[in-house]
C-alpha positions as CSV (number, residue, x, y, z in Angstrom):
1,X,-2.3,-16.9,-21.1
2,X,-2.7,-20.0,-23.1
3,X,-6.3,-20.8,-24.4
4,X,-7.3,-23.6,-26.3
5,X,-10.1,-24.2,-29.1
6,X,-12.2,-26.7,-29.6
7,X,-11.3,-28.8,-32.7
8,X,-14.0,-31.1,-33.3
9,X,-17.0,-32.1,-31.9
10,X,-16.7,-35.9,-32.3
11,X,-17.2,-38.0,-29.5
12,X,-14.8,-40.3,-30.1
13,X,-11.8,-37.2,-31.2
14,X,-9.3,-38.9,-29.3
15,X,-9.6,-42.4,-30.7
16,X,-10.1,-41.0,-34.0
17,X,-7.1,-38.2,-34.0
18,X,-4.6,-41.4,-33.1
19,X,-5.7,-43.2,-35.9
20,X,-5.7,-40.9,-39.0
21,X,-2.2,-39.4,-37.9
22,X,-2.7,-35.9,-37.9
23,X,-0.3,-34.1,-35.9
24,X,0.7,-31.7,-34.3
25,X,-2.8,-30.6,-33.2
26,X,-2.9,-26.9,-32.9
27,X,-4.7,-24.9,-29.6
28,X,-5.4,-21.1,-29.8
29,X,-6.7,-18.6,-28.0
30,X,-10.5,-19.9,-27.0
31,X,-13.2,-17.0,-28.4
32,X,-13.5,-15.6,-25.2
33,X,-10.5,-14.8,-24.2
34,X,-9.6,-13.7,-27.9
35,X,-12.5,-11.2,-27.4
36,X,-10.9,-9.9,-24.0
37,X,-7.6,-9.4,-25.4
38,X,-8.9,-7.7,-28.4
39,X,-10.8,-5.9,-26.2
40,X,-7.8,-4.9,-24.0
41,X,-6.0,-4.0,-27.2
42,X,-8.8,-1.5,-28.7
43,X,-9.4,0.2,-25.4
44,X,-5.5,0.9,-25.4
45,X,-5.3,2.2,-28.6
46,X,-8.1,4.3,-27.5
47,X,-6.2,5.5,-24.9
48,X,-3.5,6.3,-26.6
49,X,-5.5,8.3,-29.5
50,X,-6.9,10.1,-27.0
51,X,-3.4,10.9,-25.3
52,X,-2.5,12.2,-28.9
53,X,-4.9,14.5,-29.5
54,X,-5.2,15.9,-26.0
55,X,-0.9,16.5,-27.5
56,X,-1.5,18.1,-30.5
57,X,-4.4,20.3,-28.6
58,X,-2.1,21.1,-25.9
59,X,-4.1,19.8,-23.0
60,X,-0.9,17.1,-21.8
61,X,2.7,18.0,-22.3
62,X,5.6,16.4,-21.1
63,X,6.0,13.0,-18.8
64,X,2.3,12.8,-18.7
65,X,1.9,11.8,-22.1
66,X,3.4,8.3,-20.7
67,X,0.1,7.1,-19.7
68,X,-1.8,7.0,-22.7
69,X,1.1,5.8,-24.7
70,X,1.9,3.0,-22.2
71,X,-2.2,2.0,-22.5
72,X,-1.4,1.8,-26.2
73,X,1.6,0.0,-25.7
74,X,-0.3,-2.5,-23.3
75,X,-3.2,-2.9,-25.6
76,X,-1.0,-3.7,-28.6
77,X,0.9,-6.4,-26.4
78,X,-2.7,-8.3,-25.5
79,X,-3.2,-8.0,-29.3
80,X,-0.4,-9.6,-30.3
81,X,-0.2,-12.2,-27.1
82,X,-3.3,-13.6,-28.4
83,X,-2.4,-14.0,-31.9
84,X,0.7,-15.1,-31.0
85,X,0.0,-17.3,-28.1
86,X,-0.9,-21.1,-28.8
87,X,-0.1,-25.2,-27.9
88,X,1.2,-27.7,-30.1
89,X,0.3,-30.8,-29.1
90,X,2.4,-33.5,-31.0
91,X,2.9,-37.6,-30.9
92,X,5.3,-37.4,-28.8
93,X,5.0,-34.5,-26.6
94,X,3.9,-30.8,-26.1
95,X,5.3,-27.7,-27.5
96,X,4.6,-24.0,-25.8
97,X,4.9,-20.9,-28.2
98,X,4.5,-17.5,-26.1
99,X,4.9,-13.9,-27.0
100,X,8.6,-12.8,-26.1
101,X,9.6,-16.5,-25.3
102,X,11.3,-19.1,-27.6
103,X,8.5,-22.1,-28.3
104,X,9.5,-24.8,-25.2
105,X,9.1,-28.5,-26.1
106,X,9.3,-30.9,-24.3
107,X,9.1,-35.1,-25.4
108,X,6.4,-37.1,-23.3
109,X,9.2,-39.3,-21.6
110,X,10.7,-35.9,-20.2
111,X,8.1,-34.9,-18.0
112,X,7.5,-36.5,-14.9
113,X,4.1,-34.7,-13.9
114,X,1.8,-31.6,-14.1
115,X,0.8,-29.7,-11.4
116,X,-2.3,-27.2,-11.6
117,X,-2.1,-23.9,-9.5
118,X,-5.3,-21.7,-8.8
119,X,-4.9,-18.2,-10.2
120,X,-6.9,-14.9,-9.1
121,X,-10.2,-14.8,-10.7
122,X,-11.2,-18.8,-11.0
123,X,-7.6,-18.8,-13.8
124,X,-5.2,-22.2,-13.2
125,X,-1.5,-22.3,-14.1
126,X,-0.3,-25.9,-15.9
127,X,2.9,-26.8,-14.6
128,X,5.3,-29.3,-16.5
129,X,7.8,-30.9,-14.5
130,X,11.0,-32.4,-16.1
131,X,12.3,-35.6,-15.0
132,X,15.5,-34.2,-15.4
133,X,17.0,-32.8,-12.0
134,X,17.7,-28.9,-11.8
135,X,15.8,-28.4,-15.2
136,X,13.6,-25.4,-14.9
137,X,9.8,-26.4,-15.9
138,X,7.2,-26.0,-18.3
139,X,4.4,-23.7,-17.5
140,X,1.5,-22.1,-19.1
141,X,-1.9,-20.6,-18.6
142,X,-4.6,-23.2,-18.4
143,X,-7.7,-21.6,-19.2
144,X,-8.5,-23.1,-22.5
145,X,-11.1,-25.5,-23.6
146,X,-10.4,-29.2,-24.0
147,X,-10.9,-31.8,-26.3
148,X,-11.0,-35.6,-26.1
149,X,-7.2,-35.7,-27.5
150,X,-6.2,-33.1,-24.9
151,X,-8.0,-34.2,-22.2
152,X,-6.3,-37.9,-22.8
153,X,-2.9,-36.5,-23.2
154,X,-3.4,-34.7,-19.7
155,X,-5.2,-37.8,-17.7
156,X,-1.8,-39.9,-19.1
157,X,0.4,-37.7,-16.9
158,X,1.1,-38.2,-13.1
159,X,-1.0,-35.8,-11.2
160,X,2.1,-34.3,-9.0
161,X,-0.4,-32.5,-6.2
162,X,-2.5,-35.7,-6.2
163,X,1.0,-37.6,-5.2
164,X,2.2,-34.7,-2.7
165,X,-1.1,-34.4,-0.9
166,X,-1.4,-38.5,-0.5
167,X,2.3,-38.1,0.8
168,X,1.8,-35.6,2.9
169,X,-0.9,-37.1,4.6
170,X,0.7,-40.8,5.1
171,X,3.0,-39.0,6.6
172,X,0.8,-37.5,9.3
173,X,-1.6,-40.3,9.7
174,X,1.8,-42.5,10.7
175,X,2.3,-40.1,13.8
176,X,1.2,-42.0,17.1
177,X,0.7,-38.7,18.7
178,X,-2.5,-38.5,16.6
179,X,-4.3,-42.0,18.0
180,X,-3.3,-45.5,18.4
181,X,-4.5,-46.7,14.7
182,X,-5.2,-45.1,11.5
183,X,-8.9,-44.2,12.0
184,X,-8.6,-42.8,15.4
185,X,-6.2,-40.9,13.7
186,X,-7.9,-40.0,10.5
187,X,-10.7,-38.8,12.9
188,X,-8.2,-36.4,15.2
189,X,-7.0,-34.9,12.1
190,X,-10.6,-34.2,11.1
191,X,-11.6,-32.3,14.3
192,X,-8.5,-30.8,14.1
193,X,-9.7,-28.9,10.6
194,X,-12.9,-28.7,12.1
195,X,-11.1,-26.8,15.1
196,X,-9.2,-24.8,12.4
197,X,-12.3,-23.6,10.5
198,X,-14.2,-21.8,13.7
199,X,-10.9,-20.1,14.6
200,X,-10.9,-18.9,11.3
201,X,-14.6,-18.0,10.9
202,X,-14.1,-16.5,14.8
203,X,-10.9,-14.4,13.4
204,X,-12.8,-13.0,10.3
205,X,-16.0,-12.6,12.3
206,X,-13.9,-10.3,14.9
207,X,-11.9,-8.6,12.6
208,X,-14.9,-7.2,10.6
209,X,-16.3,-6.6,14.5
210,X,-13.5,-4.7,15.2
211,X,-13.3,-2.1,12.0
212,X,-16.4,-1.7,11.4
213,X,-18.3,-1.4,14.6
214,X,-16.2,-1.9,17.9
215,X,-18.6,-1.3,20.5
216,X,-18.4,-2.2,23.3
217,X,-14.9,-1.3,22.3
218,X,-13.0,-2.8,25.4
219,X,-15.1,-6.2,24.7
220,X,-13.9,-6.5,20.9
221,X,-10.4,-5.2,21.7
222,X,-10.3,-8.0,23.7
223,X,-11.7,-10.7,21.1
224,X,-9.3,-9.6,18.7
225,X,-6.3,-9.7,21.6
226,X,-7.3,-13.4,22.6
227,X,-7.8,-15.5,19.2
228,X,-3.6,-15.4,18.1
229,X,-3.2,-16.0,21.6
230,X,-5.6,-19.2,21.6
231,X,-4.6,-20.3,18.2
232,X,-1.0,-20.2,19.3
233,X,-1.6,-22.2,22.5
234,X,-3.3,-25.1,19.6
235,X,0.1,-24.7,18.0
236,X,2.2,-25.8,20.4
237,X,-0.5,-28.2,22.1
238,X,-0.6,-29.7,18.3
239,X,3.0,-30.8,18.3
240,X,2.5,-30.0,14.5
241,X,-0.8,-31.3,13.7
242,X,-1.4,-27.2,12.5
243,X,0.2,-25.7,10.0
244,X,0.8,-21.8,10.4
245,X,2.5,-21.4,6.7
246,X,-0.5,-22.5,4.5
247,X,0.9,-23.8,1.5
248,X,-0.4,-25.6,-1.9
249,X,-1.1,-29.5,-0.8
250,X,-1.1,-28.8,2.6
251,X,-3.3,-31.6,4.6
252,X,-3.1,-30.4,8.2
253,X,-5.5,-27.5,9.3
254,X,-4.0,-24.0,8.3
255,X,-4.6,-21.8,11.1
256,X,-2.4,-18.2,9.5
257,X,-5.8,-16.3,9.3
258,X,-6.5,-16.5,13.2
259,X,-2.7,-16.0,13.8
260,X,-2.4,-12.8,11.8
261,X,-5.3,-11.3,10.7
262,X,-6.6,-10.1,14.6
263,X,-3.7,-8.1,14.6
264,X,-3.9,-6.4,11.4
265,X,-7.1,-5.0,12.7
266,X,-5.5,-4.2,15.8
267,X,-2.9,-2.1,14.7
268,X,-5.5,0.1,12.4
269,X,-7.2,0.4,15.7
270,X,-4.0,1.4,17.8
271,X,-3.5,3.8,14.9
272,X,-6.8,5.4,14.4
273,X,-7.8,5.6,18.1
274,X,-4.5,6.3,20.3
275,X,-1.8,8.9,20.3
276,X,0.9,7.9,22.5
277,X,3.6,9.7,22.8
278,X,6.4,7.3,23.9
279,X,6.2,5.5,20.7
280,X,9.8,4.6,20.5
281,X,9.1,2.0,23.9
282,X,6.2,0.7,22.9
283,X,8.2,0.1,19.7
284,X,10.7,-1.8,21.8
285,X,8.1,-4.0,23.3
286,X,6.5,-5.2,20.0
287,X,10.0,-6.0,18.8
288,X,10.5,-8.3,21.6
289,X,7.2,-10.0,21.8
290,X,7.7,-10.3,17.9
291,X,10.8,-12.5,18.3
292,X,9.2,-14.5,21.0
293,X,6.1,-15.4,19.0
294,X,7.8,-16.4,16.5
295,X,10.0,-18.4,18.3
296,X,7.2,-19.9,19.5
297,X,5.3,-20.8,16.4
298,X,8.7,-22.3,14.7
299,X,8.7,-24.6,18.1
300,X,4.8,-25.3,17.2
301,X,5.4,-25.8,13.4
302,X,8.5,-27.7,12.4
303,X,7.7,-26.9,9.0
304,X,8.7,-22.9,9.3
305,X,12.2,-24.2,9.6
306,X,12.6,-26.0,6.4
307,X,13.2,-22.7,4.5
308,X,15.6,-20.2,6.2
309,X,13.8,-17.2,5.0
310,X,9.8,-18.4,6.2
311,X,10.5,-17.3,10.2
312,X,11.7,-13.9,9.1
313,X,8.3,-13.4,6.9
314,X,6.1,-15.1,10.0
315,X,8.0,-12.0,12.2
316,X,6.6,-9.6,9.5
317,X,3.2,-10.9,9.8
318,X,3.0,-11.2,13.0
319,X,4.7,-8.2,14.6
320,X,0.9,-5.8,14.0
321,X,-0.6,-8.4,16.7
322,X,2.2,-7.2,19.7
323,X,1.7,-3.3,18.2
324,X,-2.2,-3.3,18.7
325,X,-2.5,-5.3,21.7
326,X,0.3,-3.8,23.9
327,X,-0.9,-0.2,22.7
328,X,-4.3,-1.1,23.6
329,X,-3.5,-2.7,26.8
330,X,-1.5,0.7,27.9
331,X,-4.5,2.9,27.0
332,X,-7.5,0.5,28.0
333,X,-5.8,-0.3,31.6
334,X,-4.9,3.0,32.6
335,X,-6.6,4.2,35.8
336,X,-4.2,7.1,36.7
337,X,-5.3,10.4,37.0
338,X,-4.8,12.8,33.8
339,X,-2.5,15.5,33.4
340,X,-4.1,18.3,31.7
341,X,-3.1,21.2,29.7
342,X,-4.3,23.9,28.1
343,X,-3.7,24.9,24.4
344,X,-5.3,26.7,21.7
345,X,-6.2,25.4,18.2
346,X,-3.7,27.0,15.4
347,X,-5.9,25.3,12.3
348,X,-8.1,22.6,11.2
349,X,-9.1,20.4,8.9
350,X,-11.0,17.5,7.3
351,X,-8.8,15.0,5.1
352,X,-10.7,12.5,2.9
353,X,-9.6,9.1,1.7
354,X,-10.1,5.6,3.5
355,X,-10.3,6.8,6.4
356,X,-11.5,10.7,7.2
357,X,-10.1,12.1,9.6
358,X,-11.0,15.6,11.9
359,X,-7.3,17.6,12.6
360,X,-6.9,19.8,14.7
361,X,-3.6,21.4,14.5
362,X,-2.2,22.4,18.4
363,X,1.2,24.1,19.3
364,X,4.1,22.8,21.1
365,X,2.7,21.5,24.6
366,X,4.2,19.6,27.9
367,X,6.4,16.4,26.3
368,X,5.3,17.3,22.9
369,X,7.9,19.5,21.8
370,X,6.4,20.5,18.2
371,X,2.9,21.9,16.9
372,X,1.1,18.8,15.8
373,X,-2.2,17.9,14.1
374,X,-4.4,15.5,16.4
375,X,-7.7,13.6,15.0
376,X,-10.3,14.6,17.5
377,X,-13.0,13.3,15.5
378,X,-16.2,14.8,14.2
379,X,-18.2,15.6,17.0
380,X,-15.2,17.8,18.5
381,X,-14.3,19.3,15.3
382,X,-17.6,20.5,14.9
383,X,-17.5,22.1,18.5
384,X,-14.4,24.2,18.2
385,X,-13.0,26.9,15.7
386,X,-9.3,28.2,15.1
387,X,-8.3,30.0,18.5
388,X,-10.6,28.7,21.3
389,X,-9.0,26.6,23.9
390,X,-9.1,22.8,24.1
391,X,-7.4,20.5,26.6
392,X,-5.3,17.7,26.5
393,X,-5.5,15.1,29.2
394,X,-1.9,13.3,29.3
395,X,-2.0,10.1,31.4
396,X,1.1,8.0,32.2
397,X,-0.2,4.8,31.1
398,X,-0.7,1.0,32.3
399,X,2.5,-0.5,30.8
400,X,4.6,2.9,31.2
401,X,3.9,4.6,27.6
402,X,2.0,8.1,27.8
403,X,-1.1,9.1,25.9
404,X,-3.2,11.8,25.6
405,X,-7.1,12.8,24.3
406,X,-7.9,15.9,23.3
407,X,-11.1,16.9,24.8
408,X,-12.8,20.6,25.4
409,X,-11.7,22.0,28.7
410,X,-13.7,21.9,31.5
């Protein structure tokens, strides 16, 4: 990352820098993030001491002794990115030096515009764009301070989002579908985000319902089940007024969080809490129901098409959605009576991580044709031991795929 020092405290820098002639003005690292990097660097070569003497002592031998020396490696290369790293801000244009890259200059009547994208962790990326067609930009991290020379330099070039966004949104406020003038329109679009935001607040709100504390369990299955389903009917009633692929500059109302996230949590939830046994049909089902949602939000969003490879990632996201929901409509909406057999617990077990679970390990029974470990949870865990007898109640399920619960027998 690029970082740039402050080089004076004058006021008037800018005005002043112009007129005494001295250029290139040189940026480094800001203190802060020369601190971090050193930082980085000493707690790598820490690392790697460490790694070293645990060698020479005999505690780590072979491929293990990677780790440390890839800490120290690490450390030494945010050591020498932050001496190395720095901007050159000349007359005519901008110059780029980066550990591992050739400096990249470019001449002020070669760009055409910067752009600014958000990083992780409140960090922005400056983006050069040439005015030259096909010719790759110039980019660099932007979390350096700013003087008044900078800060003019940056103001002179075309703000590229600014443009897209004011584009973007001409284009929408000239669709008659949204009103007959521009501020009936103007005010569809901003019920339409308004819309957009509760769906969203409603997906989140549900989704951290449904992990954390489904109960009633049938009620929040059903909440999670019905918010893609309502957000797709928007879709299509939109005429593409929503936007499922929310990108950078996008005006319309993103509405990918109610689309996808409810079916995350319901496929945790199909995971966790049912054991079907005809998985390779309900497998079947989600693949179909995949391709015809997706169909469905392409027809909704006419901007899914513009890239050939978007629909194929919107069938990724949204496939969990048809996997919860048909799994939980077999086991939720089966009345039929159970099938129930008999069979003794060969082992058990508690295994920790993000989720614990409480196995039970049972032999070959009815369709199930090998010994398999079941999650019974703790309360029946705690009731049984290796030996007794537990029961399995096998039902044939509302959309045709059996399931089971392992339950004590009667």
């Amino acid at each position: 990352m690029l970082c740039i020092r402050r080089m004076r405290s004058d006021r008037n820098l800018g005005t002043l820098d112009r007129r005494d002639g001295v250029w290139p003005r040189t940026y480094r690292f800001a203190r802060r993030w020369r601190l971090l990097f050193h930082g980085l660097g000493a707690l790598g070569l820490a690392a790697a001491v460490a790694g070293s003497i645990a060698a020479l002592r005999g505690a780590l031998t072979g491929p293990v002794l990677i780790v440390p020396l890839g800490f120290g490696a690490l450390g030494a290369a945010a050591v020498a990115a932050a001496q190395r790293g720095r901007l050159l801000l000349h007359a005519d244009g901008v110059e780029v030096i980066e550990l591992g890259r050739s400096p990249r200059r470019l001449r002020n009547d070669q760009i055409a515009g910067r752009r600014t994208i958000p990083l992780q962790y409140g960090m922005e990326k400056l983006v050069l764009e040439r005015r030259e067609r096909g010719e790759k930009p110039v980019s660099m991290g932007f979390l350096f301070e700013r003087d008044a020379t900078l800060d003019a330099w940056l103001e002179s070039l075309p703000d590229l989002d600014v443009a897209d966004r004011a584009s973007a949104e001409a284009a929408l406020l000239a669709s008659a579908e949204l009103g007959p003038d521009e501020e009936a329109r103007r005010a569809s679009l901003a019920g339409s985000h308004r819309v957009a935001k509760v769906l969203k607040g409603a997906a989140l709100a549900a989704g951290g319902w449904g992990l954390l504390f489904p109960r009633p369990y049938p009620v929040a299955i059903a909440v999670l089940a019905a918010i893609p389903l309502a957000t797709l009917a928007l879709v299509l009633a939109g005429r593409g007024r929503y936007a499922v692929e929310e990108r950078r500059n996008e005006v319309r109302p993103g509405v990918g969080v109610p689309i996808f996230a409810p079916g995350v949590v319901l496929m945790l939830r199909a995971l966790l809490d049912y054991e079907v046994v005809d998985v390779a049909r309900v497998l079947g089902w989600t693949a179909a129901a995949a391709v015809a949602l997706t169909a469905l939000l392409v027809r909704g969003d006419a901007a899914l098409r513009r890239r050939w490879y978007v629909p194929a990632l919107v069938l990724a996201l949204v496939a969990p959605y048809p996997w919860g929901a048909l799994n939980a409509a077999d086991v939720l909406l089966d009345r039929a009576p159970a099938e129930v057999h008999e069979v003794p617990v060969l082992h058990k077990h508690v295994s920790s991580g993000k989720h614990t679970s409480y196995d039970l390990r049972l032999p070959p029974w009815g369709p199930i044709g090998a010994a398999q470990e079941v999650d019974v949870g703790r309360e029946l865990y705690g009731q049984v031991e290796v030996g007794d007898l537990v029961c399995t109640h096998l039902r044939p399920g509302a959309l045709g795929a059996r399931w089971f619960v392992v339950d004590l027998c009667d």
